[in-house]
C-alpha positions in Angstrom: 0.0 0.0 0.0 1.4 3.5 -0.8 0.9 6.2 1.8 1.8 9.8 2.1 2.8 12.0 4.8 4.6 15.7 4.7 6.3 17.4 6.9 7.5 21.1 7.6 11.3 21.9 7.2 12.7 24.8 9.8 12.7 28.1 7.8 16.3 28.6 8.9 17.5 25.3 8.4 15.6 25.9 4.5 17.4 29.1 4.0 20.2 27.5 4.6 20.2 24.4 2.6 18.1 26.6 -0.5 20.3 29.4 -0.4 23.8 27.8 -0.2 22.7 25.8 -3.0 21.6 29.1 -5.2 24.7 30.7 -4.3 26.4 27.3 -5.4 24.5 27.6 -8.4 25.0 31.6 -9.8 28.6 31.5 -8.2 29.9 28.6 -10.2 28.0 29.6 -13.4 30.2 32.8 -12.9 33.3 31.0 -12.6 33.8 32.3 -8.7 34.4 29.8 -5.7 31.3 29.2 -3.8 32.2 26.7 -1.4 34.4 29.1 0.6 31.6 31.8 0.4 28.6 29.7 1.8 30.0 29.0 4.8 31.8 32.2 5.7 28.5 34.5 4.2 25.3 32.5 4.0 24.8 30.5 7.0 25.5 34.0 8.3 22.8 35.8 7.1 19.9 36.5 9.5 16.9 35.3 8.0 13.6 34.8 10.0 11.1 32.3 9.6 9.3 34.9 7.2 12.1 36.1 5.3 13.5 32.6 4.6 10.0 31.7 2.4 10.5 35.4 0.1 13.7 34.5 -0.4 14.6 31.0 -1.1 11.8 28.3 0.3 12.6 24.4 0.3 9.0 23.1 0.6 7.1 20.7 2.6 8.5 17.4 1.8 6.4 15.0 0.9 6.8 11.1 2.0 5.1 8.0 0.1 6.0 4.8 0.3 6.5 3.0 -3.0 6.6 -0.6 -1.6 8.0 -2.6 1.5 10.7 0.0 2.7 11.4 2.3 -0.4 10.3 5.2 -0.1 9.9 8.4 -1.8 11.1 12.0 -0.4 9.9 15.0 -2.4 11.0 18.8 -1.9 9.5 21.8 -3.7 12.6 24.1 -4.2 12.4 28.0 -5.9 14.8 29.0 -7.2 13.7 31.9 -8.8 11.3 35.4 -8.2 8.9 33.7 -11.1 5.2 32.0 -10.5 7.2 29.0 -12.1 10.7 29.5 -11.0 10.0 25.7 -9.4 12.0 22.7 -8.8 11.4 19.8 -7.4 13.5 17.8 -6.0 13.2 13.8 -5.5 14.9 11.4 -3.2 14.0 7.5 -3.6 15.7 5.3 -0.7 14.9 2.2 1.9 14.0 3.4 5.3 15.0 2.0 9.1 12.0 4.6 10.3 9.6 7.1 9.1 11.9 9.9 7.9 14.8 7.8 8.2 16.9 6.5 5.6 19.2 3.9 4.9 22.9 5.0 5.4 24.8 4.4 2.2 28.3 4.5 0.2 26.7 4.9 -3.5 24.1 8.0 -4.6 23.1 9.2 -7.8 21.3 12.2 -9.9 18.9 11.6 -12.4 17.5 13.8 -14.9 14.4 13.6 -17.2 14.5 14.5 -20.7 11.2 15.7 -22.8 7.7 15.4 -21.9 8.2 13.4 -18.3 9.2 14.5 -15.3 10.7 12.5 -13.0 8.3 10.6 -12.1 7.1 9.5 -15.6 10.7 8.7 -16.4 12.0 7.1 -13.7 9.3 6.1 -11.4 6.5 5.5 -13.9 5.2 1.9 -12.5 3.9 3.6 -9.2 1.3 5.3 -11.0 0.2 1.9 -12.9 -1.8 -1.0 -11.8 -0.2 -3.0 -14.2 3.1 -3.8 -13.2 4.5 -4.3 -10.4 5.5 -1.1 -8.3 9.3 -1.9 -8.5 9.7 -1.9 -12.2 11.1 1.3 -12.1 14.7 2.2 -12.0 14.6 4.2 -9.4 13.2 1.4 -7.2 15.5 -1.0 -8.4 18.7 1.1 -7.8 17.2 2.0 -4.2 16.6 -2.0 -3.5 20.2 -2.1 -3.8 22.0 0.0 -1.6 22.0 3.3 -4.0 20.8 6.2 -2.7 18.5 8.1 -5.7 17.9 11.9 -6.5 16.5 13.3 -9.1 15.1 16.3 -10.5 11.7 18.6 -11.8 13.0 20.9 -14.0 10.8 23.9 -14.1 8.2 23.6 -16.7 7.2 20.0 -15.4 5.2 22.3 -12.7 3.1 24.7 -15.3 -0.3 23.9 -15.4 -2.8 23.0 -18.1 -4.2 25.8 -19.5 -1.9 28.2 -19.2 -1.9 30.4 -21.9 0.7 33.3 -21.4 4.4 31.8 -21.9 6.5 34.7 -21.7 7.8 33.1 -18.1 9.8 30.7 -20.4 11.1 33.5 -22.5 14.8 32.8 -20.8 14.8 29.2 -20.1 17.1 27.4 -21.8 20.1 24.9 -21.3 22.1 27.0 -19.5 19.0 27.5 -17.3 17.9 24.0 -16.8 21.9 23.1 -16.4 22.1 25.4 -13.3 19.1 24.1 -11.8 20.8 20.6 -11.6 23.5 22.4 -10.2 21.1 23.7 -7.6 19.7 20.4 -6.9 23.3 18.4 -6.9 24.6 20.7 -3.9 21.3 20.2 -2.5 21.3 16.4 -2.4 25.1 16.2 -1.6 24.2 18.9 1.3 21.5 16.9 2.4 23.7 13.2 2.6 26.3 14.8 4.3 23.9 16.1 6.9 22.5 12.9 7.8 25.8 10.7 8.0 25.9 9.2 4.5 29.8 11.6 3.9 30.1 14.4 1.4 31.1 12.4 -1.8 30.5 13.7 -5.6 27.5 11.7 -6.9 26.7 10.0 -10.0 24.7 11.8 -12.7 22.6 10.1 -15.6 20.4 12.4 -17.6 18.3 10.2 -20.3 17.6 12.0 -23.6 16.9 15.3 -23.5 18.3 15.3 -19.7 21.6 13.9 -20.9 22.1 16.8 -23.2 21.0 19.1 -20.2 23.9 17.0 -18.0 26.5 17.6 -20.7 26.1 21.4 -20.5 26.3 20.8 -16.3 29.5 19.1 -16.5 30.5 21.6 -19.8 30.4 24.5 -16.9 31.1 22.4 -14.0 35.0 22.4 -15.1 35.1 25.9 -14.9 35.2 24.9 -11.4 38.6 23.7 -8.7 37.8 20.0 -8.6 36.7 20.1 -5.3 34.1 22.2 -6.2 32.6 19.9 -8.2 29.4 17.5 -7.9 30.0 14.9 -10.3 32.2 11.5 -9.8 30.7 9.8 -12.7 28.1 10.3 -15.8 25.7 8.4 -17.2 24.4 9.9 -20.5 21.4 7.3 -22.0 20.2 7.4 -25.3 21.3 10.8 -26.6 23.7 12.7 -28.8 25.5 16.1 -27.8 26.7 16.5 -31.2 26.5 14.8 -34.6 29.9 12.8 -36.2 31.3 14.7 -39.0 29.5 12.4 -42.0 25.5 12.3 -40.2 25.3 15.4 -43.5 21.2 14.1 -44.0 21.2 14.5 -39.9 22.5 17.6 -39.9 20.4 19.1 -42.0 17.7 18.3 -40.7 18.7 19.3 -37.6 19.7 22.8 -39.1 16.2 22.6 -40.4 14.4 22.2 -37.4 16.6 24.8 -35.3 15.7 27.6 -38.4 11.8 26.9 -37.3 12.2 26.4 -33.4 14.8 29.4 -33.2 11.9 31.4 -35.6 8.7 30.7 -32.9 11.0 31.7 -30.7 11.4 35.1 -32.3 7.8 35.0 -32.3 7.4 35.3 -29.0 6.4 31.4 -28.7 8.5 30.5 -25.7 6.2 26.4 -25.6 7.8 23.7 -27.4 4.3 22.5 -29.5 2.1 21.2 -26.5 3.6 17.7 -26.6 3.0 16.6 -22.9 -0.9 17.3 -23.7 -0.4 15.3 -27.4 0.8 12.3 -25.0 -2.1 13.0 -22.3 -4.6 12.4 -25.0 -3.1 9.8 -26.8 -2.6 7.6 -23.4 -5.6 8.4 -21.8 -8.1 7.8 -25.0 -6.3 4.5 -25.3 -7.2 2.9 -22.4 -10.5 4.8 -21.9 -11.6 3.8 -25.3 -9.4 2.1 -27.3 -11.4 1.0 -29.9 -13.4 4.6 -31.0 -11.8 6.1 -34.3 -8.6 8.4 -33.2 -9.0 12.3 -33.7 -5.2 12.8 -33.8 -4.9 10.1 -36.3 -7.5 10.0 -39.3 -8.4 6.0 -40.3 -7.1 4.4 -36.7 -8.5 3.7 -33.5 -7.4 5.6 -30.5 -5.2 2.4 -29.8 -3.2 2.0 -32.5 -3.0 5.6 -32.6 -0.9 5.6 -29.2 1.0 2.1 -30.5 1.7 4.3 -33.2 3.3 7.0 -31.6 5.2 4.4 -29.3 6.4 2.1 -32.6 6.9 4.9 -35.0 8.1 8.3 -33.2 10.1 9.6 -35.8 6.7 9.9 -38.2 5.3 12.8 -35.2 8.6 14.8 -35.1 8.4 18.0 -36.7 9.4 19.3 -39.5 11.7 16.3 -40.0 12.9 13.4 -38.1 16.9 14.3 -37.2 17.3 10.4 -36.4 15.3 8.4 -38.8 13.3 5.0 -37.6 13.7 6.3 -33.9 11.1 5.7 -32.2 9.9 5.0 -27.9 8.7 1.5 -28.2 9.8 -1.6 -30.6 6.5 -2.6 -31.9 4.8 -5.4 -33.4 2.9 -5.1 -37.1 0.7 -6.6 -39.5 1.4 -7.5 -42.9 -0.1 -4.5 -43.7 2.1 -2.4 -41.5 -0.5 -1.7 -39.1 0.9 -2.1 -35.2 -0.7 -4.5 -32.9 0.9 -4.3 -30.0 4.3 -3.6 -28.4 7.8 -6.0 -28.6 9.4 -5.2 -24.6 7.5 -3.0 -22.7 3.7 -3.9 -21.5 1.2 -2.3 -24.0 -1.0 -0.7 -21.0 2.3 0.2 -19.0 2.8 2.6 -21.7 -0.3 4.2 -22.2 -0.3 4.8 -17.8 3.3 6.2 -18.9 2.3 8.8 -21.7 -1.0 10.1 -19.3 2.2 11.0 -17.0 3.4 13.4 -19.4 3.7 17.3 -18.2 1.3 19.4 -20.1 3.8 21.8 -21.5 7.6 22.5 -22.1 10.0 25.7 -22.9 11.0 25.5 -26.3 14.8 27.1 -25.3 16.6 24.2 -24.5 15.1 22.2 -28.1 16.4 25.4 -29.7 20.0 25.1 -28.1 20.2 21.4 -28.7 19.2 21.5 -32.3 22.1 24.7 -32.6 24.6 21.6 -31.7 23.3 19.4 -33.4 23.7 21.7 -36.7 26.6 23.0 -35.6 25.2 26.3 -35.8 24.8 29.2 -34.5 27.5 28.7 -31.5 26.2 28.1 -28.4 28.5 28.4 -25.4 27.6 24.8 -23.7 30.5 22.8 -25.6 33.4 25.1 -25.5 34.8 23.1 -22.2 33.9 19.5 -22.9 37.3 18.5 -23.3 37.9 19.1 -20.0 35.6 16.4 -18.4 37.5 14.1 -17.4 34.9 11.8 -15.1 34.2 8.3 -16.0 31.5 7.7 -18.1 28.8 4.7 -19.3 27.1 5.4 -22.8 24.0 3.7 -22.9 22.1 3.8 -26.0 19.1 1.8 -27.7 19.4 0.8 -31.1 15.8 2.0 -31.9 16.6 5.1 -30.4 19.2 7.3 -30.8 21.5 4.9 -30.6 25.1 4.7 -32.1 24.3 8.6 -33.0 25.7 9.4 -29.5 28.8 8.1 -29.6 30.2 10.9 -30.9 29.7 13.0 -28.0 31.9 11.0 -26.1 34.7 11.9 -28.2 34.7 15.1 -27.4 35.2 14.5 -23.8 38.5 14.6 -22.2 37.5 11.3 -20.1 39.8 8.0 -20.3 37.2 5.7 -18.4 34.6 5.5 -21.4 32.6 2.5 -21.6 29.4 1.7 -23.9 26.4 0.1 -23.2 24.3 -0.9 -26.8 20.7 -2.3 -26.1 19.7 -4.2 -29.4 16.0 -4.2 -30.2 15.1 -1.4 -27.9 13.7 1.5 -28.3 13.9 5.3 -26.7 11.7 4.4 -23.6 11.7 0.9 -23.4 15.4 1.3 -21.8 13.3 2.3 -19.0 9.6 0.9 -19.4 10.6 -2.9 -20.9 9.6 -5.8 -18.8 13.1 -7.0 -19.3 14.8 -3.6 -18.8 16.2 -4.4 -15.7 18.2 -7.3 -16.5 19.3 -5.6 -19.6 20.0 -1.9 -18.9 19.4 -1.5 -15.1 21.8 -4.5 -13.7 24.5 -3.6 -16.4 24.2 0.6 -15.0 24.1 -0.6 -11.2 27.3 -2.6 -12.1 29.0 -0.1 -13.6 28.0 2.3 -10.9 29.3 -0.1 -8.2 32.9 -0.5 -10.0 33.2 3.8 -10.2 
């Protein structure tokens, strides 16, 4: 059974932990050493109970317990004077007592990519009836032994119907990349106040949140080393930058930035409305699967969400950069039609795709496509030779793939290892039945060796 229970952190001990991590956050993005400031300067600051919520307010944490004794912590963070200037910060672990958890040696960050937050990415089973609570990552990594953080980056939290976007009119990678900054000295803050030591944590960002962790660890060298969150990096399923002979990819790519980089200049700071694409899709599919789809002329609302899962590429606008990609491996007719999914529980993945968040800035797809062309410059690669942390590739073969192995040339690591899922697609690294003898076990091990 999973129950929930909050509780009230101290305002001063919130100001402390909130605005450290800020500092942490703006300091290192300006190249300045803000480890020696937070101590000396911002535990020093005399903020009431009052004053500590206008300024910087770590929320009431949230407890629910996922099953036997994982649990899940949540912690509204703002980190900004905006309606939406919103984390939210996750902590999955296995309890000795209510608020109590397990002491341990390994940690890691994760980070979402498009469409899902965290919980949709990494913790998507809770929220289905059909498989079992613990086929989630995050549950299996807690299970054994690793302490797991992970992140909301701020549009997750805008609501449907929200019609005036200008909030996102400066959110971009460099934006979402400081937010994990925030949330990395937060979570390291945090361990090292309850006993489990100070050490650099593990990050994995999966698609869209591995490019957002490449621009992290882009600025994080910019930093002393001991200034620095990251002992190891996890990228799944994603491509920082395309090889020198991907000439089709790239132009599409430079395609698709022309048109992104254009709404942009016309003041249309949301990415297209995706998350609510994926709300409709999932939710007509299991309420009425068989009625005749509205998004898709000629199939039911079924296959119309199979569709999507089997054949992504076909509803990315106005080309596909990575052609065949797709979230699911699917199974077809003769006739090409798909009737069901290969790895990953056909209903699983409609609970999944209701999960999505309604909207998302349309920045950060600008600055990744600007890579991905190679054009215009964007300031998020000019250091990448300089990470030097170990790091596991993971890629699915129906996803992205082989297309992000380039990235990891580019990095000034020695430790590089590669992790090729055959069959697999985007999501099903994460949502297949077998996905945690394949890709969890395989991350875990590598995680337990670095």
């Amino acid at each position: 059974m999973r129950k929930e229970s909050r509780m009230r952190i101290p305002g001063r001990m919130a100001a402390w932990l909130c605005v450290g991590a800020l500092g942490f956050a703006q300091q290192a993005r300006a190249g300045n050493d803000p480890w020696d400031r937070w101590d000396r300067e911002r535990l020093e600051q005399p903020y009431g109970e009052g004053e500590a919520d206008e300024i910087c307010t770590l929320g009431n944490a949230e407890r629910r317990q996922l099953a036997d004794d994982i649990y899940e912590y949540s912690y509204r963070v703002r980190v900004g004077p905006g309606v939406y200037d919103v984390i939210t910060l996750h902590r999955v672990v296995r309890e000795l007592g209510p608020w109590s958890p397990v002491r341990t040696q390994k940690s890691m960050f994760l980070v979402h990519g498009d469409a899902l937050g965290f919980r949709g990415a990494f913790l998507s089973s809770a929220a289905s009836l059909e498989v079992p609570t613990s086929q989630s990552i995050a549950v299996f990594l807690a299970r054994r032994g690793v302490d797991v953080w992970g992140i909301d980056l701020r549009w997750v939290h805008v609501p449907s119907g929200t019609k005036d976007f200008s909030f996102m009119k400066d959110w971009n990678l460099g934006t979402h990349a400081q937010d994990v900054g925030t949330g990395l000295t937060l979570a390291r803050t945090v361990r090292a106040l309850t006993g489990n030591g100070g050490d650099k944590m593990n990050l994995l960002g999966w698609s869209r949140g591995a490019t957002i962790s490449y621009a992290y660890l882009n600025g994080e060298t910019q930093q002393p080393p001991h200034n620095r969150h990251v002992s190891g990096f996890i990228p799944v399923d994603m491509a920082y930058s395309l090889a020198p002979g991907a000439t089709l990819e790239r132009h599409a790519a430079c395609l698709t930035h022309t048109v992104f980089a254009q709404a942009q200049t016309e003041r249309k700071y949301e990415g297209g409305e995706i998350g609510l694409l994926l709300q409709v899709l999932g939710s007509s599919a299991i309420n009425s699967p068989a009625e005749s789809s509205v998004l898709l002329p000629g199939s039911t609302n079924r296959q119309a969400a199979l569709f999507f899962g089997s054949a992504t590429h076909v509803f990315q606008v106005p080309l596909p950069v990575i052609q065949g990609y797709h979230w699911a491996a699917g199974q077809f007719s003769e006739a090409g039609a798909p009737t069901g999914l290969a790895w990953t529980d056909e209903r699983f993945f409609f609970d999944t795709l209701v999960q999505a968040a309604p909207y998302q800035s349309i920045g950060e797809q600008v600055d990744t496509f600007a890579m991905w062309c190679g054009a215009p410059d964007v300031p998020y690669d000019d250091h990448l030779a300089r990470v030097k942390v170990p790091v596991l590739y993971v890629g699915a073969s129906g996803g992205v793939g082989g297309y992000g192995l380039h990235s990891l040339s580019r990095l000034g690591s020695t430790d590089v290892s590669t992790h090729m899922v055959p069959g697999y697609g985007h999501a099903d690294l994460f949502l297949a039945s077998g996905a945690q003898n394949v890709v969890w076990a395989p991350i875990l091990d590598w995680v337990q060796r670095h």
